[in-house]
N, C-alpha and C positions, 0 to 999 in steps of 0.2 A: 704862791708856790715857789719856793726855796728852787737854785738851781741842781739840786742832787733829787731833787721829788722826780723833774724833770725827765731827768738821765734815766730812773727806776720804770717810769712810764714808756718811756722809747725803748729801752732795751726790752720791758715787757714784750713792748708791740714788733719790736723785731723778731722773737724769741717767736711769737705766736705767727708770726709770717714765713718760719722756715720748718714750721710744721712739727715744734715742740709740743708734747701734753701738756694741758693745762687742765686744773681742779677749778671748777666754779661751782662760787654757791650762792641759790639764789631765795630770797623770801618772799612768798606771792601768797595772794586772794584767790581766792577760786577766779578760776577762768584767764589769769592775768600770768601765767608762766611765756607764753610766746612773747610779750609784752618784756619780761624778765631778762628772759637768755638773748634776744636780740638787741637788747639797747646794753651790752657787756658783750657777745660774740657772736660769733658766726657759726649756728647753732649745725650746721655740716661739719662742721670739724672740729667739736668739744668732745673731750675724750671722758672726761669724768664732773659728776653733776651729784649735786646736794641741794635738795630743797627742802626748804623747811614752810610752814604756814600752811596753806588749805589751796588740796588740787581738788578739779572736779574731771568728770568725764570729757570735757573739752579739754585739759590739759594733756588730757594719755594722746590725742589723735595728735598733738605737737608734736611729744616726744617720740612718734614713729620719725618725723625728720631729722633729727640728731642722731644721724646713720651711723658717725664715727661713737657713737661714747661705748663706751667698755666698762665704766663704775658708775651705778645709779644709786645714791641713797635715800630714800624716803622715811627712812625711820624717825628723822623729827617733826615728819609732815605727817598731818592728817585729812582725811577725806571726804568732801561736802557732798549733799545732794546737788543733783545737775537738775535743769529741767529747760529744754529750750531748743532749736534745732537739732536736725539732724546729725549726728557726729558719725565719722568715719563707718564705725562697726556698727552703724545701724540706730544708733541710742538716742530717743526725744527726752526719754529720762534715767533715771539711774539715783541709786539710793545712798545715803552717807555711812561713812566708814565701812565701803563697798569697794574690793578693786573690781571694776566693771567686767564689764563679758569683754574678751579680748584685748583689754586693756594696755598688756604689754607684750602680745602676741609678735612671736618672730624675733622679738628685742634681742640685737647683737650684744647688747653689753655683759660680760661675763661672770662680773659679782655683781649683787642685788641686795639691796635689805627694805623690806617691804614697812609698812607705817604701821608701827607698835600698836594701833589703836583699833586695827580693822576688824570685822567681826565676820564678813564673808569675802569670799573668793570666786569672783563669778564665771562663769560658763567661760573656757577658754582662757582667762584670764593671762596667764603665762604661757599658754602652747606656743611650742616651738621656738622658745626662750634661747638664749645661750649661756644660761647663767648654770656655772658647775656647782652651785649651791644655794638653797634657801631655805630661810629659817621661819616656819611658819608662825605668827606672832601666839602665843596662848590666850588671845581674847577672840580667835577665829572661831564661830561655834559651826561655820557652812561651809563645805568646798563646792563646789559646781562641779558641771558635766566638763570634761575635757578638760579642767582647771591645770595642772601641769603638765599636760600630753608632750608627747613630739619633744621633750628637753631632750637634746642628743649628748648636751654633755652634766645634764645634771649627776651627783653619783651618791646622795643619800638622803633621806628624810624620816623626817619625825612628826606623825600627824598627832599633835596635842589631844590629851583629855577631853579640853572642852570643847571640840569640835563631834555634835551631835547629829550632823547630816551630811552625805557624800553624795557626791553626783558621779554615775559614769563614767568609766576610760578616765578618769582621772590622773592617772600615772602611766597609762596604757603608752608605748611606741616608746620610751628612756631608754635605747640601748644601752647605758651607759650608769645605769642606777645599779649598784650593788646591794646598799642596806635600804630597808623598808623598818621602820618599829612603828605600830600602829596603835595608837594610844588613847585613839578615838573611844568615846562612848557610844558604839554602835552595835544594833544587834545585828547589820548586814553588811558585807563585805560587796560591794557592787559591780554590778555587770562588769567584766574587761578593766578591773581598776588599776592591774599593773601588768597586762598582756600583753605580751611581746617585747617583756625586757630582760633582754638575752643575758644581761651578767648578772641579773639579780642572785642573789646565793644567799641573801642573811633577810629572813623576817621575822619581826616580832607581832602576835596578833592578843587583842584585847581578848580578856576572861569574859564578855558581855558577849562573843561572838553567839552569832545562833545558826547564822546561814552564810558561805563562801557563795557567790554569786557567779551567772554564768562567764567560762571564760576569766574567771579573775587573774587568775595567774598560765592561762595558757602560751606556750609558747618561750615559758622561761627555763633555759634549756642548759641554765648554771642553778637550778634551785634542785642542789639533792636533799635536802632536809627541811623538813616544816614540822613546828610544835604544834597540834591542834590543841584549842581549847575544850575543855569536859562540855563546855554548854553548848560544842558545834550540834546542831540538829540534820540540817542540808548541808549537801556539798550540790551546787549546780551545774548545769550540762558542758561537759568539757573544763570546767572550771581548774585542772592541771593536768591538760592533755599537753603533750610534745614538752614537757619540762624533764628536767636530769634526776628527780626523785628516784633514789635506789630503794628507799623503804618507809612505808608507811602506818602510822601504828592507829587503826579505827576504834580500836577499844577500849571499854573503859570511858564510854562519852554515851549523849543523850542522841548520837547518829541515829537516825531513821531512813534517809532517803540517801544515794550514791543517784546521779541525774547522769542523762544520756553521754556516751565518750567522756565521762568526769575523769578517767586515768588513760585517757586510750593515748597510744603513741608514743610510751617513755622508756624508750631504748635498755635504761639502767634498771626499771624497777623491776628488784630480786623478790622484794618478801612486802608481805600486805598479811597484816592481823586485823579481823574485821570484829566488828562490835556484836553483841547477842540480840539489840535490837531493831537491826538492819533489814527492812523491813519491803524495799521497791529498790533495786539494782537497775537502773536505764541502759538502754542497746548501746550495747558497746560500749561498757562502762571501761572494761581491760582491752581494747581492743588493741591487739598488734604489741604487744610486751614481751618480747619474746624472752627476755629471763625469768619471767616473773615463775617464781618456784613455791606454787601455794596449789591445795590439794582441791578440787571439786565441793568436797564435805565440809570445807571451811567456809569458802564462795557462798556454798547455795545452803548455809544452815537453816535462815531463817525463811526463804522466801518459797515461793510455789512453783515459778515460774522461772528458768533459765533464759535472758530477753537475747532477742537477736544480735549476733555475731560480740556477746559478750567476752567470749573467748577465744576468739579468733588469732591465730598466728601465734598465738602463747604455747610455745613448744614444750615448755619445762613443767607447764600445770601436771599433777599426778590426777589419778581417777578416784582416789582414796577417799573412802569416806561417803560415796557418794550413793552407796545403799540405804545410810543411814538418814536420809535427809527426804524431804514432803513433796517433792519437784512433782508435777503434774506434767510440766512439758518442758522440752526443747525445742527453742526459737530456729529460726534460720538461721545459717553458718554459726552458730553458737561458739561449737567445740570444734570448729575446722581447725585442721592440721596441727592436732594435739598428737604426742607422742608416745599416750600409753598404750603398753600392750594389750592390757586386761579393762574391764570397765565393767560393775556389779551395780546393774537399774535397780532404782527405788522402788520397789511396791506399788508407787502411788503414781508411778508415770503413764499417763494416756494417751500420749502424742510427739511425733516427733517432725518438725516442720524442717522444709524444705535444706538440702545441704548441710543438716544439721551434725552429721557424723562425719564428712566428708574429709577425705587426707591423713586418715589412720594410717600410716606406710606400714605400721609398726604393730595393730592388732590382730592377735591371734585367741583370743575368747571377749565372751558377753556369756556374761552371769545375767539370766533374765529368770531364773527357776522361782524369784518371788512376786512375779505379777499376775493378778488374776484371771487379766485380758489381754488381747493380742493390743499394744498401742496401736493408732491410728499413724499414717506416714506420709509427710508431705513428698515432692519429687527429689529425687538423686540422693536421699537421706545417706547414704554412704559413698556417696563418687569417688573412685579412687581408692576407696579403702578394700583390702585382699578379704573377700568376703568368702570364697572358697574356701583358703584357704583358713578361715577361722569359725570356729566353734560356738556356735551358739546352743549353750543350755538352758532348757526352758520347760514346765512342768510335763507332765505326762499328760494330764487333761486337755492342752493347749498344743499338745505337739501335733496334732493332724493341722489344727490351725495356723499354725508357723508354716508347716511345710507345704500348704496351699494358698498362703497370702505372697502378693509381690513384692519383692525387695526381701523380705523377711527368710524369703523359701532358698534365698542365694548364697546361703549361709550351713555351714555345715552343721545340720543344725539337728540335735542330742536331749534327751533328759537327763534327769541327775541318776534315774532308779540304771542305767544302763552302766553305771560303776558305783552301784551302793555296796556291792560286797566283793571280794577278791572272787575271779573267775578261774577257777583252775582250769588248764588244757589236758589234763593227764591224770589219769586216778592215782591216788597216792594209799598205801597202805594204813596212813593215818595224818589225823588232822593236820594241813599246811596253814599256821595261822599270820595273817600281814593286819598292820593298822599305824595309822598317824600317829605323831606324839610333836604335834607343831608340824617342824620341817623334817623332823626324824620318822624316819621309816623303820618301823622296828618287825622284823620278820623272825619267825619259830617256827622251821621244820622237825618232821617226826626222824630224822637222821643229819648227820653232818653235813652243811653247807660246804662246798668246796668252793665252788664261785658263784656271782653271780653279776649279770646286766644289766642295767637300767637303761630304758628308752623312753622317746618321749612319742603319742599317737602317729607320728608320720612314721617311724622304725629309725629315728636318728639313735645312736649310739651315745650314752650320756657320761656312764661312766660304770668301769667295770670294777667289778671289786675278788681279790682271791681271798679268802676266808682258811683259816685254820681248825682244824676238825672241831667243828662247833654248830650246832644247830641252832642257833643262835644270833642272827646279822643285824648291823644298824646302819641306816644309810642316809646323808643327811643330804636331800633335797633342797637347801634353802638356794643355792645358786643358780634350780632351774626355774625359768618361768613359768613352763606347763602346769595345769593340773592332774592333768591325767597320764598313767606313765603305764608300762608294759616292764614288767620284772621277769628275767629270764634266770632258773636258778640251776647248778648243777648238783645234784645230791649223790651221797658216798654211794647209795643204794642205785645209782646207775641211771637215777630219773632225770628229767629234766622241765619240769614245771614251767608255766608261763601262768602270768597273774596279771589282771589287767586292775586298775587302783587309781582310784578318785582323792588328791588331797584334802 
């Protein structure tokens, strides 16, 4: 050795004594990496590391001691079977071109490139990694349960094609993951696979999709927009509860089941268009959405059964529609602290379970005139809601029965025949004719209308109207919410009419 070899050597070793990074790269046999990095450095303080030839599961338990390295590359390395003592995380054996369960668990180092040649990912494999990126190889066909969990500074991924099986919580706990493109050939999206990560905002999901799994994306609370696949079937329980989703589009797909709290808790979500053949709704699928601005009629098209507290705290739901739909029953807290005025029962409803109506501030009628029976009623079905003060109409047949059952009887409670036809107070010389036309009120006296009042059943004043000698008035109702109004009219002939009128 030349005296300038010399000088390259010492100044090396000075260099690496004042705690300069150093790259090394090392070629090993299975089992033979400690063997490697120590007979070249002091594997506590290498900061970046290349190996190439064949690691086994005895090799990963070393590199937990190389506590400083920050660059690990294994991309020219490939991965043997183990079979022999116990290692670290448990393993007597372990399979080839396998990165083991927990393999690089916790690993400080920040880039990563895994061995081009791997075909699974096992159990934990990377959790709680530090590495802001990895590139899954395309000959992976497996991830494992918890396979990238806990990476806090990971921020994007792409799970390849040929990756044909997913384990659990997978991507679950990445605060820090933004993009997700899921490329996998999978017909299920698994438990908790990217739950709880809070910036996530961009997914792409396979056309193979059939079922989103429980929890998948709960908790991601930057995700306003998701494309479903046509071949979604399942969404499972809670599977995009507490996420930033402002609008979700269910139609137009092979949807069958929404699973328990599957949307509950999303602050942002305005509008939901549900599929035709949505078929089982789970408790509390909308629970607690309070902008969500979607009608009864849409909700409950398909199904029988309104499930418990599905609509809870959703203030913005209207009631619309909801005549026309096969509901049998309303669950517990279902509809609490909805804010329509009006609400027209289905036909087909026979039951309404406990706190099911409860927190109406805002209702003043119940259209029940098309049921045949009185429903059956769990406790407190209307707590809080102004029952006096609202209208319940309901058939003639059944009106002794309303007004002798509990809860039911606390309501002001009417048939339709008690304003089937205008009520005159006063004889008039000849015919006073009034009738609907929509929201228009169109009224024909037997002389000139001079004025006339509009009120609504309590005697509130709605609005008056002076008329030009004309017997002849139109008045256009659609600004009041009542149904039922009191028309006070003055006529030239000196009368003054009162007409009681059902819209």
């Amino acid at each position: 050795m030349n005296l300038f070899s010399r000088f390259l050597i010492s100044a090396a070793a000075v260099a690496c004594g004042f705690g300069v990074a150093s790259a090394l790269t090392v070629s090993v046999l299975p089992g033979g990496l400690r063997q490697a990095v120590t007979a070249s450095t002091n594997p506590a303080t290498e900061t970046e590391l290349t190996v190439t030839g064949a690691l086994n599961a005895a090799d990963f338990d070393f590199l937990r001691e190389m506590t400083s390295l920050r660059l690990l590359d294994l991309s020219r390395a490939t991965v043997a079977a183990y079979s022999g003592a116990k290692t670290e995380t448990g393993l007597y054996e372990a399979k080839a071109n396998t990165l083991p369960d927990c393999a690089l668990m916790s690993g400080r180092f920040t880039t990563l490139a895994l061995p081009a040649g791997l075909t699974e990912i096992a159990d934990g494999a990377l959790g709680g990694c530090a590495a802001e990126a990895v590139v899954i190889p395309s000959s992976v066909t497996k991830i494992g349960h918890g396979a990238f969990s806990d990476m806090k500074n990971l921020r994007s991924v792409t799970i390849p094609a040929s990756v044909t099986s997913m384990g659990v919580m997978a991507f679950a706990d990445c605060p820090a993951l933004e993009s997700a493109v899921v490329n996998a050939a999978v017909d299920t999206l698994p438990v908790s696979t990217f739950r709880n990560c809070a910036a996530l905002s961009s997914v792409t999901l396979p056309a193979s999709l059939g079922v989103i799994g429980d929890r998948a994306f709960a908790g991601c609370s930057s995700l306003a927009a998701i494309q479903l696949p046509a071949s979604l079937s399942v969404i499972g329980d809670m599977a995009f509860a507490s996420t930033g989703l402002t609008a979700v589009d269910l139609s137009g797909r092979s949807l069958s089941v929404i699973g328990d709290w599957a949307f509950a808790g999303c602050p942002a979500l305005a509008t939901i268009a549900m599929g035709d053949g949505i078929s089982k709704v789970g408790v509390g699928a909308f629970f607690n959405d309070p902008v969500l601005a979607v009608s009864m009629g849409q909700l409950a098209a398909d199904i029988d059964r309104i499930p418990d507290f599905l609509l809870y705290g959703d203030h913005a739901v209207t009631a619309d529609g909801f005549e026309d739909t096969n509901v049998e029953s309303i669950g517990k807290y279902a509809l609490s602290g909805m804010t329509a005025k009006t609400i027209t029962l289905p036909a087909s409803l026979l039951s309404l379970d406990d706190n099911a109506i409860e927190r109406w501030a805002n209702l003043t009628e119940i259209d029940a005139k098309g049921l045949a029976a009185v429903p059956s009623l769990g406790e407190s079905v209307w707590e809080e809601t102004p029952q006096e003060a609202t209208v319940l109409y309901v058939p003639q047949a059944l009106f002794e029965t309303f007004k002798d059952t509990p809860q039911w009887q606390d309501f002001d409670v009417r048939t339709e025949t008690s304003f089937n036809n205008p009520i005159v107070t006063e004889e008039l010389a000849a015919p006073l004719r009034a009738s609907f036309d929509g929201m228009l009120l169109m009224v024909e006296a037997p002389c000139d209308i001079l004025a006339a009042q509009l009120y609504d059943i309590s005697g509130r004043c709605l609005t008056v109207s002076r008329a030009s000698a004309d017997p002849r008035l139109t008045l256009d109702t659609a600004p009041f919410d009542t149904r039922v109004f009191l028309l006070r009219l003055q006529l030239a002939d000196g009368s003054t009419p009162v007409l009681k009128l059902l819209r």
